[in-house]
BAFI-889640 format. One line per field, with one value per atom (N, C-alpha, C): residue number from 1; residue in one letter; atom name; x, y, z. Coordinates in steps of 0.02 Angstrom, whole numbers, plus 50000, padded with zeros to 5 digits. Atoms other than C-alpha are relative to their C-alpha. Layout:
resi: (NUM;...)
resn: (a;...)
name: (CA;...)
X: (X;...)
Y: (Y;...)
Z: (Z;...)
END
This chain:
resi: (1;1;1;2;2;2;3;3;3;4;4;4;5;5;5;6;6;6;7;7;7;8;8;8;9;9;9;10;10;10;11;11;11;12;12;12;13;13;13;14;14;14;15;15;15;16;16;16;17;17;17;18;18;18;19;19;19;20;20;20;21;21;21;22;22;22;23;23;23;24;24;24;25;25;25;26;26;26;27;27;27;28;28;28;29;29;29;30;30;30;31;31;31;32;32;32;33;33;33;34;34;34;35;35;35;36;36;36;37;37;37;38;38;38;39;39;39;40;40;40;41;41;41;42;42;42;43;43;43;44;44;44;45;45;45;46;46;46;47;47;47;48;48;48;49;49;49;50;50;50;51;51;51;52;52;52;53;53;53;54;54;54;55;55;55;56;56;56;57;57;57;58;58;58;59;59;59;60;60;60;61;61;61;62;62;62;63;63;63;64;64;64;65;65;65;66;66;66;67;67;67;68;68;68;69;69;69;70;70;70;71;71;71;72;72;72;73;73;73;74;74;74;75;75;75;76;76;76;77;77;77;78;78;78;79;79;79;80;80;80;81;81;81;82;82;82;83;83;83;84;84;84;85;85;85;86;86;86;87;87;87;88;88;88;89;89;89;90;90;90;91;91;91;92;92;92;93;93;93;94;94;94;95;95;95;96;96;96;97;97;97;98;98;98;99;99;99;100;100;100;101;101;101;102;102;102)
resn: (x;x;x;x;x;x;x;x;x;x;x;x;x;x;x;x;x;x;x;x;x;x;x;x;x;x;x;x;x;x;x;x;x;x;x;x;x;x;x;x;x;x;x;x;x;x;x;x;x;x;x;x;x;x;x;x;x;x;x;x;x;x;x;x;x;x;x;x;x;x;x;x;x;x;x;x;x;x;x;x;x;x;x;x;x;x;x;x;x;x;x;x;x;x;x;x;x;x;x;x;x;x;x;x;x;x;x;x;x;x;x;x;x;x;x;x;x;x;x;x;x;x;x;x;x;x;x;x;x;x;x;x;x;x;x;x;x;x;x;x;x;x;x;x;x;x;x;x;x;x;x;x;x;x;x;x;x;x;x;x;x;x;x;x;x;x;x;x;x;x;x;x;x;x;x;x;x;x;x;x;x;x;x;x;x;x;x;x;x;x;x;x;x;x;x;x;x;x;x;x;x;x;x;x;x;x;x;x;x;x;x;x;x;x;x;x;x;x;x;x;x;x;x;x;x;x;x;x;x;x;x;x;x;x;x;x;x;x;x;x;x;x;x;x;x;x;x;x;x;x;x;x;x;x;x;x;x;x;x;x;x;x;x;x;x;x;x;x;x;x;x;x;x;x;x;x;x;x;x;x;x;x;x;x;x;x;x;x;x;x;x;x;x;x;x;x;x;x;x;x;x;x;x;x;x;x)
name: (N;CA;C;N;CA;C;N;CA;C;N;CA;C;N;CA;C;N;CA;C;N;CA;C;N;CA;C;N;CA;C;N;CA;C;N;CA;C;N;CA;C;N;CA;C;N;CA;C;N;CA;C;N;CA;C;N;CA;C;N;CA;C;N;CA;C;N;CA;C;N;CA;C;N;CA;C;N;CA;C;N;CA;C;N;CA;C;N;CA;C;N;CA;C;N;CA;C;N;CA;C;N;CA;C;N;CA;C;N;CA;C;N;CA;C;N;CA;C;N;CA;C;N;CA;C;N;CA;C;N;CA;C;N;CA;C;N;CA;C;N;CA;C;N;CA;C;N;CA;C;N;CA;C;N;CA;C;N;CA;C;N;CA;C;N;CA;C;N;CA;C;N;CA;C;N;CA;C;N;CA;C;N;CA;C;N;CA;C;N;CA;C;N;CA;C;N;CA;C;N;CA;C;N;CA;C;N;CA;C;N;CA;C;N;CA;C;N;CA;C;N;CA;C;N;CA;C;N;CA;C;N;CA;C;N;CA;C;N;CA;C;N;CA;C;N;CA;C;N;CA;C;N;CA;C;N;CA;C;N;CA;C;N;CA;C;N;CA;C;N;CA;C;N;CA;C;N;CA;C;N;CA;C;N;CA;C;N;CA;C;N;CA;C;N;CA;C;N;CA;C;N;CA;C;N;CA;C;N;CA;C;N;CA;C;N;CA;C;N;CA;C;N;CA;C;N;CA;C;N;CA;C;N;CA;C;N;CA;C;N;CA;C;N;CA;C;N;CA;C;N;CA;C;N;CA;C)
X: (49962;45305;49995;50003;45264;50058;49928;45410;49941;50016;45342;50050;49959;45421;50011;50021;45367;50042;49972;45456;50062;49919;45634;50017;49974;45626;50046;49990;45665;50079;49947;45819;50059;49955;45877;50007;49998;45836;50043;49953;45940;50079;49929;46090;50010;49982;46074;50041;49976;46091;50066;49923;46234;50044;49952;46316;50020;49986;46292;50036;49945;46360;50071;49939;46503;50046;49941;46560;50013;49979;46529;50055;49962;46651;50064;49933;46795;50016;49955;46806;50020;49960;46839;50041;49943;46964;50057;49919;47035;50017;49966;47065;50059;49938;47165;50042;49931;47263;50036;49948;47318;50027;49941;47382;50036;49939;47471;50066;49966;47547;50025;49966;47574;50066;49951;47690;50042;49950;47768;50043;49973;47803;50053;49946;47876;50048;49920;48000;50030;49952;48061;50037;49960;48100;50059;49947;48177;50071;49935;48275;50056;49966;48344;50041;49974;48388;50048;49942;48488;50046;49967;48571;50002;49987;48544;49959;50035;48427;50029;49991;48451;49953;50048;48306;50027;49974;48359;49941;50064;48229;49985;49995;48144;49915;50078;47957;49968;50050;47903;50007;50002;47939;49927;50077;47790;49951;50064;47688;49979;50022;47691;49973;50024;47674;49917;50070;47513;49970;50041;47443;49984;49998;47484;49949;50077;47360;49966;50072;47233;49976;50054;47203;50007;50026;47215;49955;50028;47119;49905;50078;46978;49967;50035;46922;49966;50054;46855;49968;50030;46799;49935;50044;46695;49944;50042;46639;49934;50034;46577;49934;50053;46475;49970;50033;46403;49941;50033;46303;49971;50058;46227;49988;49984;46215;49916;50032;46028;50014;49962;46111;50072;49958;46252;49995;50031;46188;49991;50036;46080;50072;49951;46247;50045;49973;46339;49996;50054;46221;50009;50020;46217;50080;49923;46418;50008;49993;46425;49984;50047;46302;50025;49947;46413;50048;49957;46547;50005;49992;46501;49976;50012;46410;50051;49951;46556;50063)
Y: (50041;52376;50031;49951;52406;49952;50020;52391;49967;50042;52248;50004;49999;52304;49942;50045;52169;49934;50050;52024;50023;50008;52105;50013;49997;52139;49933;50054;51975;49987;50002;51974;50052;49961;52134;50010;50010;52112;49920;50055;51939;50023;49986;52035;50037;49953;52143;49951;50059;51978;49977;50035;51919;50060;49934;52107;49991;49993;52097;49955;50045;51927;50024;49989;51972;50044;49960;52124;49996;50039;52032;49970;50052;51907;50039;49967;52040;50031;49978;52132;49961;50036;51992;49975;50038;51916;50072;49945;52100;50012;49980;52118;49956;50047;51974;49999;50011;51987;50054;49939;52161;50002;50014;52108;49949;50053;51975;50034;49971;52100;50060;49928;52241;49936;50027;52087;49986;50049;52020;50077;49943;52226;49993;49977;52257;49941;50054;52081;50035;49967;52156;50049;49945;52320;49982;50010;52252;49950;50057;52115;50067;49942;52273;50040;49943;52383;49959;50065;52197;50004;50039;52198;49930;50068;52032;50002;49978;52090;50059;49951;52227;49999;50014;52280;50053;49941;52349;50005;49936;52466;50035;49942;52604;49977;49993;52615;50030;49969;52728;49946;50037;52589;49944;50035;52500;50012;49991;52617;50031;49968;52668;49934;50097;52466;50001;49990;52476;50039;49954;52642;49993;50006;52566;49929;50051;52408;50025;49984;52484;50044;49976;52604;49950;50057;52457;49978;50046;52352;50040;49966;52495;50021;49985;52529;49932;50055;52337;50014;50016;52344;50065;49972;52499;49992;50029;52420;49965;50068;52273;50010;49974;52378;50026;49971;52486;49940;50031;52346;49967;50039;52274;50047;49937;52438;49986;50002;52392;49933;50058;52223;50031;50007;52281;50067;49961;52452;49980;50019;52342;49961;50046;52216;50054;49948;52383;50024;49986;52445;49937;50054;52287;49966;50029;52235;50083;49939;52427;50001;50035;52370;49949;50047;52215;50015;49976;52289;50053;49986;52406;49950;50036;52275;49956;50021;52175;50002)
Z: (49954;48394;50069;49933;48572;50066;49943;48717;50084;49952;48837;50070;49955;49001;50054;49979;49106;49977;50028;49000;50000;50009;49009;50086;49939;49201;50029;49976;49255;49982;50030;49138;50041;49977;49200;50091;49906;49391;49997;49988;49367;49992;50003;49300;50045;49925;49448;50039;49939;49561;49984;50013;49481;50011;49996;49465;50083;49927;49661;50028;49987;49693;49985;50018;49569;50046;49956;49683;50051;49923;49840;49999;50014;49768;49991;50016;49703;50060;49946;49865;50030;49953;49949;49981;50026;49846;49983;50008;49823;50054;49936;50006;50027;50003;50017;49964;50051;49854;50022;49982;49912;50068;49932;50095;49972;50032;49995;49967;50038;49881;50055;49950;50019;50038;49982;50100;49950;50070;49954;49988;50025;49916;50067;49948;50085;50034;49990;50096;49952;50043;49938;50012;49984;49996;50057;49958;50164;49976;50027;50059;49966;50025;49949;50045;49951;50109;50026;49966;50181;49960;50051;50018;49952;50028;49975;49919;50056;49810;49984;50013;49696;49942;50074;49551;49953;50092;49378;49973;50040;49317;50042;49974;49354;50019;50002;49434;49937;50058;49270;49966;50055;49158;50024;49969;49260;49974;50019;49250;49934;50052;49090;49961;50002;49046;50023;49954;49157;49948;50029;49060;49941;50062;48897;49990;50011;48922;50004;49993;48992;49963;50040;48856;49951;50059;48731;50011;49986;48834;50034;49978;48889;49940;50067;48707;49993;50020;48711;50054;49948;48861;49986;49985;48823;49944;50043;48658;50018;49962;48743;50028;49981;48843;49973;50043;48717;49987;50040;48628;50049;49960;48790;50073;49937;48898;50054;49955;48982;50053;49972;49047;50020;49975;49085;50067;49956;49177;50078;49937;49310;50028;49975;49320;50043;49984;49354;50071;49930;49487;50062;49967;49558;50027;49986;49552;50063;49958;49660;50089;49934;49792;50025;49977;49801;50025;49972;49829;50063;49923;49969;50033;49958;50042;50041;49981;50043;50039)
END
């Protein structure tokens, strides 16, 4: 069985293109969601300091909420990748380059 390099480029230089679109596409939608969320954070705080709000809980209960998906949710995620690691590699490479570009 001999490894035809030539016939999987195309495959893996396309998941590049898309990797690169993809991270063109997230920084820009994460730069905006997070000046959305840095306002939305700081009415809250000033509503809190007016009085007119008050929040019951604690920030750790957040983030321990937060720490407790993401290791559920990073064991698929690193599955996922395992079983298609030369596709997902170039998408990798390529979502990186998107993203500074972006």
């Amino acid at each position: 069985m001999s490894l035809d390099i030539a016939s999987s480029l195309p495959i893996v230089g396309g998941w590049g293109v898309v990797g690169f679109a993809f991270g063109f596409v997230v920084k820009k939608i994460l730069k905006y969601l997070l000046i959305f969320v840095g306002i939305y954070v700081a009415s809250l705080l000033y509503l809190q300091h007016a009085g007119w709000i008050t929040f019951n809980g604690s920030p750790e209960g957040l983030v321990d909420g937060l720490v407790g998906f993401l290791t559920r949710e990073g064991g698929k995620l690193w599955s996922a990748v395992g079983t298609s690691l030369p596709l997902m590699g170039a998408f990798g490479v390529g979502a990186s380059l998107g993203f500074a570009k972006g």
